[in-house]
C-alpha positions as CSV (number, residue, x, y, z in Angstrom):
1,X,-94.8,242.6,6.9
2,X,-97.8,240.2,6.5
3,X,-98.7,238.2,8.9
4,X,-97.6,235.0,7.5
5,X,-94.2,236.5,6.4
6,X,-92.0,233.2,6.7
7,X,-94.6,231.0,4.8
8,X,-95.0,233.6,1.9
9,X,-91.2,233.9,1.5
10,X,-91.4,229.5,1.8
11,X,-94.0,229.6,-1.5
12,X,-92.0,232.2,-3.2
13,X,-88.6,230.2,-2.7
14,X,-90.1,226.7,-4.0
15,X,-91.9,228.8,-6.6
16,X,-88.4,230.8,-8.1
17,X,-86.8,227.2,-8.7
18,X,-87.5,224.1,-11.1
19,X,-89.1,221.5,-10.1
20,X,-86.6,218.7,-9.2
21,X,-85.1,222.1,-7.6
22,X,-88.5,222.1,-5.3
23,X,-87.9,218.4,-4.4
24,X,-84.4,219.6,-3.3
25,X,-86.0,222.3,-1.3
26,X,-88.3,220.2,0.6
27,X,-85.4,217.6,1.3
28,X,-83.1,220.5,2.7
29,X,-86.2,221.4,5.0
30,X,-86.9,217.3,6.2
31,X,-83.1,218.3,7.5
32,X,-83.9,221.3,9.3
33,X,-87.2,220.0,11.0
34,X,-86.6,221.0,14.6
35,X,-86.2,217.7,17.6
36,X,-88.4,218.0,20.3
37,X,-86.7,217.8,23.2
38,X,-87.5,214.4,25.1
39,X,-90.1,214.9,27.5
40,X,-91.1,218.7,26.2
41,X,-94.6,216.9,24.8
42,X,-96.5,214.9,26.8
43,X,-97.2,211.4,25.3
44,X,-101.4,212.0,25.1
45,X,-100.5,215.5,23.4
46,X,-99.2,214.0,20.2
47,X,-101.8,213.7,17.4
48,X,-101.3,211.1,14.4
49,X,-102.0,212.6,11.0
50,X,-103.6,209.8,9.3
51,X,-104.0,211.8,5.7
52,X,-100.2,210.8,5.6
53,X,-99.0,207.0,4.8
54,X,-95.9,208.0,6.9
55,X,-96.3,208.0,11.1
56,X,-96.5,212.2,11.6
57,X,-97.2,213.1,15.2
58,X,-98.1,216.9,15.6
59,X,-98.6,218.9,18.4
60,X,-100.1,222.0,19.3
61,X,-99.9,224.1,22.4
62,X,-99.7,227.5,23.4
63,X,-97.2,228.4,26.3
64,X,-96.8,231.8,27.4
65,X,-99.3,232.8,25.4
66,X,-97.3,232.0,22.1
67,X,-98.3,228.9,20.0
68,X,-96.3,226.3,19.9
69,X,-96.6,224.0,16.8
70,X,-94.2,220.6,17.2
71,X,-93.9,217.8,14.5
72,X,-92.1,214.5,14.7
73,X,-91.6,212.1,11.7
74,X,-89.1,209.6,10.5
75,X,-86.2,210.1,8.9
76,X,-87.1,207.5,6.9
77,X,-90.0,209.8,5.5
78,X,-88.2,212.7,4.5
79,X,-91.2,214.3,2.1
80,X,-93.1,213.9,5.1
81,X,-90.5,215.2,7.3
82,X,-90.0,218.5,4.7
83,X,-93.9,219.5,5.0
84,X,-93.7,218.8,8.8
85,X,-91.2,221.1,8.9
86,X,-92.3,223.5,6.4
87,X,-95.4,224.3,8.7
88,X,-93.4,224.0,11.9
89,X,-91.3,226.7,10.9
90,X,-93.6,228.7,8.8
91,X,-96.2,229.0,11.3
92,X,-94.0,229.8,14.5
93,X,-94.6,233.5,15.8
94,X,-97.8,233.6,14.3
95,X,-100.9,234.5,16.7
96,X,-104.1,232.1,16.6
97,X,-105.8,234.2,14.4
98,X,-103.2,234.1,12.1
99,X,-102.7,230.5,11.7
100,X,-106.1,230.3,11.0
101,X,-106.2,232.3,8.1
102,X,-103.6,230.7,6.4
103,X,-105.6,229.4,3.4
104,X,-106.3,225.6,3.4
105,X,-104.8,225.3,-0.3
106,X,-101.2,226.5,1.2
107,X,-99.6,222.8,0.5
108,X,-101.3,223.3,-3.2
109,X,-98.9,226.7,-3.6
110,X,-95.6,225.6,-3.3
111,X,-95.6,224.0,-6.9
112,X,-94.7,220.9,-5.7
113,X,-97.7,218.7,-8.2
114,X,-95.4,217.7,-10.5
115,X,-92.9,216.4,-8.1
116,X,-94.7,214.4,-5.6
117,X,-97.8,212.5,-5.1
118,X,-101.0,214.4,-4.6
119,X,-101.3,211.7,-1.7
120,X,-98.3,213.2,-0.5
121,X,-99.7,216.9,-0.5
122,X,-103.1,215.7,1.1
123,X,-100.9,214.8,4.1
124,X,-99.3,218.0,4.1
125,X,-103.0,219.2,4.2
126,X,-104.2,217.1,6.8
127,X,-101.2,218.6,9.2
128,X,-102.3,222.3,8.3
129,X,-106.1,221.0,8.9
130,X,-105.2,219.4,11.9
131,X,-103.3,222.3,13.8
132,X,-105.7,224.8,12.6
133,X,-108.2,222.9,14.8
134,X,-105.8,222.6,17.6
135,X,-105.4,226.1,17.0
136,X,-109.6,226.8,17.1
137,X,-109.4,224.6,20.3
138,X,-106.9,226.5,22.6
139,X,-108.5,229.8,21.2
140,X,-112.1,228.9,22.3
């Protein structure tokens, strides 16, 4: 199994279905993007992703030695919301290491060009780029 399992098997579902199919996808995963549990992030460990137009707070911590990789946006914002939750759920499981080598194109590979804005996927980018330097800080 390769180390970033879940988001391969992501790509290759978005990639074996049409394009207004892919916008489905991503809507079905805005649903599925896990609550944070009031309280289970500390206000000051929320980090705005200001690549996206919508408010995206991430956060990145590791507890027990596991990473933890938390996401809140508005329902309101549910493209947002589905790459949130994309990378939420993707990268959960995944050691340090492994997060880090997810390639920094990964948004790029879900086919989704055609069916959102590029502004859009340079959010989705500036999430992955934004926990992957969480990510380098909790490791150093």
């Amino acid at each position: 199994m390769s180390a970033t399992h879940t988001l391969d098997s992501i790509r290759a579902d978005f990639l074996a279905l049409d394009v207004p199919d892919r916008l489905q996808l991503l809507l079905e995963f805005s649903d599925s993007l896990p609550d944070v549990p009031e309280g289970a992030v500390p206000e000051d460990h929320w980090e705005r992703v200001e690549e996206c137009q919508s408010p995206v707070f991430i956060s990145v911590v590791k507890e027990a030695g596991d990473i933890i990789v938390r996401a809140a946006a508005p329902a309101e914002a549910p493209t947002t919301r589905g790459f949130a939750s994309i990378l939420v759920q993707g990268l959960k499981g995944l050691s340090a290491q492994q997060i880090l080598d997810v390639p920094a194109d990964f948004p790029l590979s879900l086919g989704l060009q055609n069916a959102v804005s590029m502004l859009r996927l340079r959010g989705m980018s500036g999430m992955l780029w934004r926990i992957k330097r969480h990510v380098q800080e909790l490791a150093a």
